[in-house]
SEKOLMAR-928343 format. One line per 5 residues: number of its first residue (from 1); for each residue x, y, z of C-alpha. Coordinates in steps of 0.25 Angstrom, whole numbers, plus 5000, padded with zeros to 4 digits. Example, Ala and Ser with C-alpha at 12.3 -4.5 7.8 and 13.67 -1.06 7.14 Angstrom:
SEKOLMAR-928343
1> 5049:4982:5031 | 5055:4996:5029
end
This chain:
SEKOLMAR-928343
1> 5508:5681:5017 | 5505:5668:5010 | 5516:5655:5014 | 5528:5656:5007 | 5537:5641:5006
6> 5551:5644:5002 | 5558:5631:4998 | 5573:5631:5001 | 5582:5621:4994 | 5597:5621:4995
11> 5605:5614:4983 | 5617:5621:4985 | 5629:5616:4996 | 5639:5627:4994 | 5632:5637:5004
16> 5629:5633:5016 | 5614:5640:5018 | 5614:5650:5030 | 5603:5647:5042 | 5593:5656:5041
21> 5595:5657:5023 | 5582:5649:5021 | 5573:5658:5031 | 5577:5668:5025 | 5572:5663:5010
26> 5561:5661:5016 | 5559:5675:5020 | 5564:5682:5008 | 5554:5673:5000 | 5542:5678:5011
31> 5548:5692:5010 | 5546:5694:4995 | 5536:5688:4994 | 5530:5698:5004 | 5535:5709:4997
36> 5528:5706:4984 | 5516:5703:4991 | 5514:5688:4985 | 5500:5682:4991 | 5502:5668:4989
41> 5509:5657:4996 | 5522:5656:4989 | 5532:5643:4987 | 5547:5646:4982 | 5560:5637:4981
46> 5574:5643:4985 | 5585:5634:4981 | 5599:5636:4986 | 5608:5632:4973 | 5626:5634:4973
51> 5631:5640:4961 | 5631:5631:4951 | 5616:5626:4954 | 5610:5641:4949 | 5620:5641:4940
56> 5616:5629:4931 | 5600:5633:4934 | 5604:5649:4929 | 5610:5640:4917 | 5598:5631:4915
61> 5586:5642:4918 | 5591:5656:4914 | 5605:5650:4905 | 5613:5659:4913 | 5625:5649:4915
66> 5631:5658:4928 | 5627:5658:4941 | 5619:5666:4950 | 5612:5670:4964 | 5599:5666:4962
71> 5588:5661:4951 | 5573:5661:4954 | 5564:5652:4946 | 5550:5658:4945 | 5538:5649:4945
76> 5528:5660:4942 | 5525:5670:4932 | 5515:5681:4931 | 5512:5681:4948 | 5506:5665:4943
81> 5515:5656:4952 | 5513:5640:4952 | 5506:5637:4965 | 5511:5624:4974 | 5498:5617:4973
86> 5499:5612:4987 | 5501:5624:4995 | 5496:5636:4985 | 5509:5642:4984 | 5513:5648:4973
91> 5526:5644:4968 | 5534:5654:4966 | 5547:5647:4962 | 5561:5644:4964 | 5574:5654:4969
96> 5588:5647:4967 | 5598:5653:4973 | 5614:5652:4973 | 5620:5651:4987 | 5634:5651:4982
101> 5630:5664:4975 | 5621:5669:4986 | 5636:5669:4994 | 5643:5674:4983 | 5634:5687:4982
106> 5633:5688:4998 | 5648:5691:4998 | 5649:5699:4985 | 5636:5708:4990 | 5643:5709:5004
111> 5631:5705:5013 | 5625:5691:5018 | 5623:5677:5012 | 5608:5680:5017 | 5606:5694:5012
116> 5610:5686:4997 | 5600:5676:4999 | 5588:5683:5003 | 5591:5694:4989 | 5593:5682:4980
121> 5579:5676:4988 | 5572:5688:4986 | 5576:5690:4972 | 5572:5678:4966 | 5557:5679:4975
126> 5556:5691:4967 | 5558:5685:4954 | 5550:5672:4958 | 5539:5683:4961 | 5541:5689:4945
131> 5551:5701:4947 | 5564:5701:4937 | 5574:5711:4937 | 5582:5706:4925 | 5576:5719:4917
136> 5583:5727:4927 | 5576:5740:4927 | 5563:5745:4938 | 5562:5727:4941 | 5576:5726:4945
141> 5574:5738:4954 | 5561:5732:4960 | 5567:5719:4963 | 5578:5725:4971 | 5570:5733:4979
146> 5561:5722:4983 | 5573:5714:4984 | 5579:5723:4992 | 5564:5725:5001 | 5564:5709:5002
151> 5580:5709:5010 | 5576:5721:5018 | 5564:5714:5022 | 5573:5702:5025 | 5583:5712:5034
156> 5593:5709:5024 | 5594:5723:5016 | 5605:5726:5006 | 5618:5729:5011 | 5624:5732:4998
161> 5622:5734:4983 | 5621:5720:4974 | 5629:5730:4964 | 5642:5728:4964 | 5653:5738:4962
166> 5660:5736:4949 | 5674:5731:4955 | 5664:5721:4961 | 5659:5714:4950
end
């Protein structure tokens, strides 16, 4: 497999980030990218943001005004990524990702802080790579399982259902 850089930025101070959180970026970029069978050195920034950091970028780039776990900012389209004219890495783009919600969702979900990173990780990879699953339907189904494929691969397999119960909600 081709070299993959993940470049990892922290923004955020209200979670402390966990030994071993960044290694394991790493890998869930490398395992996706695996999976999908992607033959080019790859280049792709993962910022850790709080709150109300994803909530005013949620505002500014989809004007959502709420906010969420995690945004991914595609650089390509079509398979046709920029390429870093230096290494020959193809860009792929940016993951941001809400600590405080990361938590938030670890508790509600009932399994680890790392478990939630890794899906939110693997999520966004897929969408950097051109998957959507905002038409619900046979691509939503797709992006779980491979989701799903990606966390096994990671020995971090689901424990639970992200569906909630309806007293849950």
């Amino acid at each position: 497999m081709e070299k993959i850089r993940v470049i990892i930025d922290n923004k955020q101070k209200e979670v402390k980030i966990p030994t071993g959180l960044r290694m394991l970026i790493r890998r869930c970029c490398n395992a996706v990218l695996r999976l999908e069978k992607f033959p080019y050195p790859a280049e792709i920034s993962v910022t850790f943001v709080n709150n109300e950091q994803i909530r005013e970028l949620n505002h500014q780039y989809r004007d959502k005004d709420v906010s969420t776990d995690v945004l991914s900012f595609p650089m390509g389209e079509n398979g046709q990524y920029d390429e870093n004219h230096d290494t020959g890495a193809k860009i792929l783009g940016d993951i941001v990702l809400s600590m405080e919600k990361a938590v938030e969702q670890a508790e509600r979900y009932g399994h680890s802080l790392e478990r939630e990173v890794g899906y939110l990780c693997a999520h966004s990879m897929l969408h950097l790579l051109g998957y959507d699953h905002e038409q619900g339907g046979l691509d939503r189904v797709r992006m779980r399982e491979k989701e799903e494929q990606v966390m096994t691969q990671l020995g971090l397999p689901s424990t639970s259902s992200y569906v909630l119960d309806e007293d849950e909600e």
